[in-house]
C-alpha positions as CSV (number, residue, x, y, z in Angstrom):
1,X,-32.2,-26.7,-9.7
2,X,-33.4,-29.5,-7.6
3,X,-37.0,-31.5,-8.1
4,X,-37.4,-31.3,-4.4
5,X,-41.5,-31.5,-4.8
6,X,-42.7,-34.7,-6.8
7,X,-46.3,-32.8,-8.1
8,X,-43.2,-30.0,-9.8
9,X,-41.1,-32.6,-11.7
10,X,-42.7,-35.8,-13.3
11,X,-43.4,-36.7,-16.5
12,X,-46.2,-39.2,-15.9
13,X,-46.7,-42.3,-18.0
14,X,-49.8,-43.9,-17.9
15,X,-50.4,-47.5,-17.1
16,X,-52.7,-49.9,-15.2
17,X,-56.2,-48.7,-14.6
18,X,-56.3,-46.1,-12.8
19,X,-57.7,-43.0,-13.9
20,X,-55.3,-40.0,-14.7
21,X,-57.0,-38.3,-11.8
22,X,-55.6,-40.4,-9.3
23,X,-52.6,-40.1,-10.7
24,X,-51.2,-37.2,-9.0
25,X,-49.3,-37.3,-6.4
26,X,-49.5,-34.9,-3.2
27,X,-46.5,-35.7,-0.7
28,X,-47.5,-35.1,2.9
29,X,-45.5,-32.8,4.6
30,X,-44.3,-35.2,6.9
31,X,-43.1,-37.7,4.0
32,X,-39.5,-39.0,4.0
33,X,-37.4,-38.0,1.1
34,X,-34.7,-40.1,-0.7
35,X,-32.2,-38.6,-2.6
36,X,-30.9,-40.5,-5.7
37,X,-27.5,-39.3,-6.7
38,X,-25.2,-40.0,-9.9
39,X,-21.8,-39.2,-10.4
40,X,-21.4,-39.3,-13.6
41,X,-18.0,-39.9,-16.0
42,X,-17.4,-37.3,-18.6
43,X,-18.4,-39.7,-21.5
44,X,-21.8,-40.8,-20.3
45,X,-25.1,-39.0,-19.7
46,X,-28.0,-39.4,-17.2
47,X,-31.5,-40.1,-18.3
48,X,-34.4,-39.5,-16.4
49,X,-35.4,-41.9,-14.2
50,X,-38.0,-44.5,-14.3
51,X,-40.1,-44.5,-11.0
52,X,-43.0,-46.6,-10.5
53,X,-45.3,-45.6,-7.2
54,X,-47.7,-48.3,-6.2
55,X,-51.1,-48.4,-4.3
56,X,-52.8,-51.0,-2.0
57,X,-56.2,-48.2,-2.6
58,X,-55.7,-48.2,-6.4
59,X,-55.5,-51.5,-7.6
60,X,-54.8,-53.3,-11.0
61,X,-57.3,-56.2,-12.4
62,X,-55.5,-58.8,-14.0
63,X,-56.3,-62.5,-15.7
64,X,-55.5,-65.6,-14.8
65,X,-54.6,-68.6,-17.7
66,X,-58.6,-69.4,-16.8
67,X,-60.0,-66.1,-17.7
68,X,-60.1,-65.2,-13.8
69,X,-59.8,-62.3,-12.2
70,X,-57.7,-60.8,-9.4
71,X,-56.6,-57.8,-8.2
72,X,-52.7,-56.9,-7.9
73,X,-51.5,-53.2,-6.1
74,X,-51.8,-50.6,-9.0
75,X,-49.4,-48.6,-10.4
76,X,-47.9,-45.2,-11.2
77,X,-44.9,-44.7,-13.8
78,X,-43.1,-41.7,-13.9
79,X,-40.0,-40.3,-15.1
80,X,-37.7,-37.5,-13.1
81,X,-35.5,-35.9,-14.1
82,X,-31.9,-35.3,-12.6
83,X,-30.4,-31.7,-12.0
84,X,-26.6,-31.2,-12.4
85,X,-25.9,-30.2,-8.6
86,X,-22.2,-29.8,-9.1
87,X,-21.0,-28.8,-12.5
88,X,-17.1,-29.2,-11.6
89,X,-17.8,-32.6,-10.6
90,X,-20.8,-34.1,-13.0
91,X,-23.1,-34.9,-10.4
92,X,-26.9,-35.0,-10.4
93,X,-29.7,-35.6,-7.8
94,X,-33.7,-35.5,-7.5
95,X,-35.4,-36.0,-4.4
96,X,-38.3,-38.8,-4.4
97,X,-41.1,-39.1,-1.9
98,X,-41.5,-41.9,0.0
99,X,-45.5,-41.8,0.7
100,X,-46.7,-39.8,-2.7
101,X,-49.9,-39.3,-0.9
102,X,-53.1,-38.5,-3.5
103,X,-56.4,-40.2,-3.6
104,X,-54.6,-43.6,-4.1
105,X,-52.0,-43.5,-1.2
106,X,-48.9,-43.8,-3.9
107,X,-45.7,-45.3,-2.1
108,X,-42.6,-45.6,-4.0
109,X,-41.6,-48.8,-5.1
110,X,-38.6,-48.9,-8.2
111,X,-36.8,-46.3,-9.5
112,X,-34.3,-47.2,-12.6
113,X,-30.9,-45.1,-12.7
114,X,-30.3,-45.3,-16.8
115,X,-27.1,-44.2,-18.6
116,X,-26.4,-44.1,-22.1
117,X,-23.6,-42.6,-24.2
118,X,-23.4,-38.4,-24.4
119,X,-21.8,-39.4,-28.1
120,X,-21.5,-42.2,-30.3
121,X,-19.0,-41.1,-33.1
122,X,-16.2,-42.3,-31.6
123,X,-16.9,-46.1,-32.3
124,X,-17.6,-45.1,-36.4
125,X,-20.9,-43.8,-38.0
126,X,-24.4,-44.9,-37.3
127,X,-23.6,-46.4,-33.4
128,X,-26.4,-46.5,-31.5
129,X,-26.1,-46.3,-27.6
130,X,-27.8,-49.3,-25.3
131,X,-29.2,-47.9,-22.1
132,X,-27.8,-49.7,-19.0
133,X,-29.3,-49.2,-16.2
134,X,-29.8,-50.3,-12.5
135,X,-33.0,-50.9,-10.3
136,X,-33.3,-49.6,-7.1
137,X,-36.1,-51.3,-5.2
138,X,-38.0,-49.5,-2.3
139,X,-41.0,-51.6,-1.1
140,X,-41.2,-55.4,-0.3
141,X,-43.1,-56.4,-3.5
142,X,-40.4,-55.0,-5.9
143,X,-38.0,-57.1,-3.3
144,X,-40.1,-60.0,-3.7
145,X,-40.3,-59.7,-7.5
146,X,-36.5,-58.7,-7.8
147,X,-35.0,-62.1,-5.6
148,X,-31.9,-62.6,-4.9
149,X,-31.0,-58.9,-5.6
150,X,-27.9,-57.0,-3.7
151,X,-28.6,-54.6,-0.3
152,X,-27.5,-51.7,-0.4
153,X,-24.7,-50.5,2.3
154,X,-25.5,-48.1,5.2
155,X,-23.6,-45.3,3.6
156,X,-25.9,-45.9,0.8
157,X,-22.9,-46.0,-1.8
158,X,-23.1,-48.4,-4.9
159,X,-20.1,-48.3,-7.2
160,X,-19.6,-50.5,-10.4
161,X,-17.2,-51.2,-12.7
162,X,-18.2,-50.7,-16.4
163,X,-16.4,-51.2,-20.2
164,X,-17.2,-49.9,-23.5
165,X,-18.4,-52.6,-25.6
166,X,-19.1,-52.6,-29.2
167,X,-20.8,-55.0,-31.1
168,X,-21.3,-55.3,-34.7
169,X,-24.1,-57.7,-35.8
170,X,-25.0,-59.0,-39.5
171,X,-27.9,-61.6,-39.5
172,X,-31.1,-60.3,-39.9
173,X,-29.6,-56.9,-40.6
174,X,-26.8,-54.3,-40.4
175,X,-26.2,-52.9,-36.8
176,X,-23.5,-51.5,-34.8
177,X,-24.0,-51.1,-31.1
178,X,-22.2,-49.3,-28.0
179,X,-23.3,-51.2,-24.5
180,X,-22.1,-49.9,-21.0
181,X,-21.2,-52.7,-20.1
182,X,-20.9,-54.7,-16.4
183,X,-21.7,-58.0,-16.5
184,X,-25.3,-58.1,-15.5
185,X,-28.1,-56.7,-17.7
186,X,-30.8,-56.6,-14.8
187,X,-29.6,-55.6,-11.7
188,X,-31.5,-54.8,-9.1
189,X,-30.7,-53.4,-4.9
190,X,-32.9,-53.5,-2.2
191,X,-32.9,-50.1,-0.8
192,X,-36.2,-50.4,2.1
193,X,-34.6,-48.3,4.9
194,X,-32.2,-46.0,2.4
195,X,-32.6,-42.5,2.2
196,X,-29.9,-41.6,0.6
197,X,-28.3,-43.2,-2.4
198,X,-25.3,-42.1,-4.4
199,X,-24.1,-44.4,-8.1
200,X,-20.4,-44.3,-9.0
201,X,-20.0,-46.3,-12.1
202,X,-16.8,-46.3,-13.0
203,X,-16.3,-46.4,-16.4
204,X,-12.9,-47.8,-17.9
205,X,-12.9,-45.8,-21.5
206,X,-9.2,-47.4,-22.6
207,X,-10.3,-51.0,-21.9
208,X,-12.8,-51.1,-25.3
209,X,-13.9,-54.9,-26.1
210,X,-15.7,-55.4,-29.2
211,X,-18.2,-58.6,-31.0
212,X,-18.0,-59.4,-34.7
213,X,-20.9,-61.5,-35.7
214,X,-20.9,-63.6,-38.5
215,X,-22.3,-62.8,-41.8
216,X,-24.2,-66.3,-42.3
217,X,-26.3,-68.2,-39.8
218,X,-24.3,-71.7,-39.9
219,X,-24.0,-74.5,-38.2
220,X,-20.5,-74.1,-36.1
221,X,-19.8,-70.5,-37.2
222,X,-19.6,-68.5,-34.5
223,X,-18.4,-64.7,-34.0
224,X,-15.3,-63.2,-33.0
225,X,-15.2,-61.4,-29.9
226,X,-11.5,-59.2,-28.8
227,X,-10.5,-58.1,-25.6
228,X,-8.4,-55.1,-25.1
229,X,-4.9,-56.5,-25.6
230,X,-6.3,-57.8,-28.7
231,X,-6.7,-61.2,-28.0
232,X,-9.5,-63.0,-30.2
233,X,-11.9,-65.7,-28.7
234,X,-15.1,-67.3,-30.9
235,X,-18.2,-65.6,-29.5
236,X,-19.9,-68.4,-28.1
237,X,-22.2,-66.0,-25.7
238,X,-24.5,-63.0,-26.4
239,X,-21.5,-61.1,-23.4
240,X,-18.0,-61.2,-23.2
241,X,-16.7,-62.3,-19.5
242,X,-16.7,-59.4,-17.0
243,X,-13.9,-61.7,-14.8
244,X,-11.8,-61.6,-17.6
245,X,-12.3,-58.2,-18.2
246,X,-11.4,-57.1,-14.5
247,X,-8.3,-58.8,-15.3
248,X,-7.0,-56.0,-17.3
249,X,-8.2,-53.2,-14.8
250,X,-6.0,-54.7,-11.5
């Protein structure tokens, strides 16, 4: 089943100012629709995505550092849900509006493709899954506030390279972690004339590179981290390098 109508699928998440009246969106029927489409790999699943409308009608009171105020465009998170559209194939859509329409006028402005783990227990007991997650931007303000992000190609295809990393961290407390991993933590396409966007990440399950932290906080102690053929390096950064990681993968 497909979310085709937005005022069907959300969960809505309240935020700003506005009033949950205004809240809800009503598409016009002559709206343009993007499609956001994952395929996914067999080991991962596909959470809901995070879409944020905004609203130049609407808007959002904030403070300067002087106690003044201003106004900034409200508004509107949501999440929607994907729909498996091909079982034989794991991929999922949803449809988004462009122009949500409502009292406020909602355009849409980010939506945030997440993936976690489907199961943990084959990196050990009590591994919890980090989210990873790209941002697609749709207006000129998440643009703006995004800089320097990548465009999107005309065929609207994005396709990543990604590697199981585990982590295993002592200071401060006992935890054992599972990142999809791809070299950037925060990134974020510009997608303004895109109506039509499918994610490949290609996940490479056999190429596992895991952190050791240390078990005291001293001076020149650092943790161990060990790339797929084994090879040990001190952890000197919070992420292993994704060059040297692409190296096993050519």
């Amino acid at each position: 089943m497909i979310w085709k109508y937005l005022f069907f699928a959300p969960l809505v998440i309240l935020s700003g100012c506005v009033s949950e009246r205004n809240r809800t969106l009503s598409p016009p029927e002559d709206t343009q629709w993007v499609t956001v489409g994952v395929k996914i790999p067999a080991e991962l699943v596909v959470l809901p995505l995070k879409v944020i409308y905004r609203s130049e009608i609407c808007k959002h009171t904030r403070h300067n550092s002087s106690g003044e105020a201003y106004e900034v465009p409200g508004y509107n998170s949501m999440e929607f849900p994907l729909s498996q559209k091909d079982s034989t194939k794991n991929f999922y859509d949803v449809k988004l509006a462009r122009h949500g329409g409502g009292r406020c006028q909602w355009h849409l402005s980010v939506a945030n493709i997440r993936l976690q783990y489907k199961n943990t227990l084959q990196f050990g007991q009590d591994v919890e899954s980090v989210e990873s997650s790209i941002r697609l931007e749709f207006d000129y303000l998440a643009a703006n506030q995004g800089g320097g992000d990548q465009r999107i190609n005309s065929d609207g295809l994005i396709s990543k390279d990604y590697f199981p990393y585990l982590t295993e961290d002592f200071i401060g407390g006992y935890e054992k972690n599972i990142w999809i991993y791809n070299g950037e933590m925060d990134e974020g396409y510009s997608a303004l004339n895109i109506n039509s966007i499918t994610f490949y990440p290609l996940l490479h399950s056999d190429k596992l590179v895991r952190s050791i932290g240390p078990k005291k906080k001293e001076k020149g102690v650092y943790g161990t981290l060990i790339y797929p053929d084994g090879t040990t390096v001190p952890k000197t950064e919070t992420f292993p390098d994704i060059y040297v990681l692409k190296q096993f993968i050519k």
